[in-house]
C-alpha positions in Angstrom: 0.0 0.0 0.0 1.3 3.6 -0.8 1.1 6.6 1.4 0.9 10.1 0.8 4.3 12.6 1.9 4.6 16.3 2.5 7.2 17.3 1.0 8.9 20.8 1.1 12.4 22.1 0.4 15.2 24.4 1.0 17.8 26.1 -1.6 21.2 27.4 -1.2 20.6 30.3 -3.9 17.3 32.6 -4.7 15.6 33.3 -7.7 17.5 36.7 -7.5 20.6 34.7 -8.6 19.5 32.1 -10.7 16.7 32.1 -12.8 16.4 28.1 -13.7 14.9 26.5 -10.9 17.2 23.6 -11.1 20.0 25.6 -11.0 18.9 26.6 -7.2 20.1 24.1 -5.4 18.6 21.9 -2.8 20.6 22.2 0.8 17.7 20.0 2.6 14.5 18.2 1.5 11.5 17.9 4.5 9.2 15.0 4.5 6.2 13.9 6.4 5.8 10.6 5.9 2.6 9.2 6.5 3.6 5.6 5.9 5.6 5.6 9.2 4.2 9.2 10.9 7.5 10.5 10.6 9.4 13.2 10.1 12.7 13.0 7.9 15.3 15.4 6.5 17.5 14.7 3.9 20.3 17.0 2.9 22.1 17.2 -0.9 24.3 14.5 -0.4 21.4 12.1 1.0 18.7 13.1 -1.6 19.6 9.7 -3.7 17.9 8.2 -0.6 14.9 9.9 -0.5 13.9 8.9 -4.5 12.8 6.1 -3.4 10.2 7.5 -0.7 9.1 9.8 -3.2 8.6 7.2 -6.1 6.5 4.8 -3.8 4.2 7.5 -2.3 0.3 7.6 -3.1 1.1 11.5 -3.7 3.2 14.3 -2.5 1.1 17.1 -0.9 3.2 20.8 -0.9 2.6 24.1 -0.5 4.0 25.9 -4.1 5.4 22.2 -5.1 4.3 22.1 -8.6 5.9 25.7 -9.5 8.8 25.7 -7.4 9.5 22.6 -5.1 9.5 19.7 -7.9 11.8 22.0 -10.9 14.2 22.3 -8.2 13.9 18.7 -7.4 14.8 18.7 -11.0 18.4 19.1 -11.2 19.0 16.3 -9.1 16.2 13.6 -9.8 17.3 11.0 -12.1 13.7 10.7 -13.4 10.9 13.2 -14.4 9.7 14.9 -11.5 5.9 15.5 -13.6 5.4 12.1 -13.1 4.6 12.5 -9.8 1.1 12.7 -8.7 0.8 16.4 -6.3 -1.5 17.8 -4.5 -0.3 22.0 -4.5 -2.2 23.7 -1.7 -1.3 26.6 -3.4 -2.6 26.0 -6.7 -6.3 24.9 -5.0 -5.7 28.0 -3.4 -5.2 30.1 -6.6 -7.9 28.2 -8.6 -10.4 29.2 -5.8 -9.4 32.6 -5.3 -8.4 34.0 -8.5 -5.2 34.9 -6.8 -1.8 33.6 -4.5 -1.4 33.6 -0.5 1.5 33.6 1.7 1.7 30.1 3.8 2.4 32.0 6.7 -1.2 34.3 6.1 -3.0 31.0 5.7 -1.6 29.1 8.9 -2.1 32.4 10.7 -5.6 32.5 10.1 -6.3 28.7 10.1 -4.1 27.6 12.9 -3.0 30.4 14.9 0.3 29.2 14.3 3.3 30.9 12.4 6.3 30.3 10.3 9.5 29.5 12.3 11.1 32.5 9.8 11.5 33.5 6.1 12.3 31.0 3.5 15.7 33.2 2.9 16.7 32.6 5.9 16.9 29.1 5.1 19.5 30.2 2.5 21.5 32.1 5.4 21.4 29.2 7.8 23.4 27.0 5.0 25.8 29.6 4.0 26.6 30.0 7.6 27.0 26.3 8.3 24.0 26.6 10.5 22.7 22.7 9.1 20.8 22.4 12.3 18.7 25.5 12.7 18.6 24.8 8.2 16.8 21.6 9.0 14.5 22.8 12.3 13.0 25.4 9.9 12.5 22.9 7.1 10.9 20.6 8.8 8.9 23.2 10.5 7.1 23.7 7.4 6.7 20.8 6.6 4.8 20.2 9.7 2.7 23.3 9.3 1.9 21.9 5.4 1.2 18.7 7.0 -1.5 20.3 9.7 -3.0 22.8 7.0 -3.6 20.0 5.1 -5.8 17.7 7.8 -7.3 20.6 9.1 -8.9 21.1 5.1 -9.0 17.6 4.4 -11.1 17.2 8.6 -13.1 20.7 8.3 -13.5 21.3 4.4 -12.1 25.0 4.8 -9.5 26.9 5.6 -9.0 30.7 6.5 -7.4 33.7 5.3 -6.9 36.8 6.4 -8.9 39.8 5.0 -9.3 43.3 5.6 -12.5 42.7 7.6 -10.5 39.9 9.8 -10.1 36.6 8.3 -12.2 34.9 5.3 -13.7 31.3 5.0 -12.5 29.2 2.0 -14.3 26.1 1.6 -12.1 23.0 0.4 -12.0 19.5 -0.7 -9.2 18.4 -0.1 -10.0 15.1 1.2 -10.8 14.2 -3.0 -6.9 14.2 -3.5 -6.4 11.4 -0.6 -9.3 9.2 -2.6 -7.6 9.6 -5.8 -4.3 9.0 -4.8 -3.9 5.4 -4.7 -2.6 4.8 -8.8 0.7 6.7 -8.4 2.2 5.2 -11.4 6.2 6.7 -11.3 9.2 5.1 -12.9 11.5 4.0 -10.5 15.2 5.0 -10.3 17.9 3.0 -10.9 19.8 1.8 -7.3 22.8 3.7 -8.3 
């Protein structure tokens, strides 16, 4: 049986010097793994071992992972990252609203929770060496991801914030679990 993972990522350079998303580079990939309930970090030199949790998953659920999480994948996956079946919280998001939100606004409102920092931070911490506070924040989103996503997939909405305090958006998230089952990805090579 296949299980779905939230997946979310971390690059040692911005858009502001590289253009090509796989040119970014990955310092650490987050998952949840639901197979196991766990929470696992993988850093560049490790990614080879995540493929594998990544090929056998029902789906990967992310926040921005079909625009900017998978093309960075990219550059280092052996395979074709489109061949894996997504679930973008912020394309549902975009599709609902006509228009894009910050994670952090959306777990605000939804959670009363907030961001451990700004993703260019993340940048920072692995420049500085910092490969500990680099994976904490990582996997700090990837926990928040993980909660937004039961709390739409349990309640069938989520919030945002609004001028007039914060706005109901209904959901369906829960259809993405259901049809997630026939994840049909070309497996890497074990070397």
């Amino acid at each position: 049986m296949r299980y779905p993972i939230v997946l979310d990522l971390e690059t040692k350079h911005s858009f502001r010097e590289f253009s090509d998303p796989k040119k970014l580079g990955i310092s650490v990939l987050g998952i949840f793994d639901y197979h196991d309930n766990q929470l696992k970090a993988f850093f560049e030199s490790e990614l080879n071992t995540a493929f594998p949790l990544l090929e056998n998953a029902s789906i990967l659920i992310g926040f921005n992972i079909n625009s900017f999480d998978l093309p960075v994948l990219q550059g280092y996956y052996p395979g074709r990252t489109e061949q894996f079946k997504t679930f973008d919280i912020l394309d549902d998001i975009k599709n609902k609203l006509g228009r894009r939100l910050a994670l952090n606004d959306i777990v605000s409102a939804t959670l009363n929770k907030k961001k451990s920092g700004h993703g260019l931070a993340a940048i920072d911490y692995y420049r500085e060496g910092q490969l500990d506070k680099l994976k904490s924040y990582c996997l700090s989103d990837v926990s928040l991801t993980k909660e937004l996503f039961e709390y739409g997939v349990k309640e069938k909405k989520i919030f945002y914030p609004h001028l007039s305090g914060k706005m109901e958006l209904k959901v369906t998230w829960e259809k993405s679990l259901s049809q997630s089952n026939d994840n049909d990805v070309s497996l890497t090579l074990p070397f």
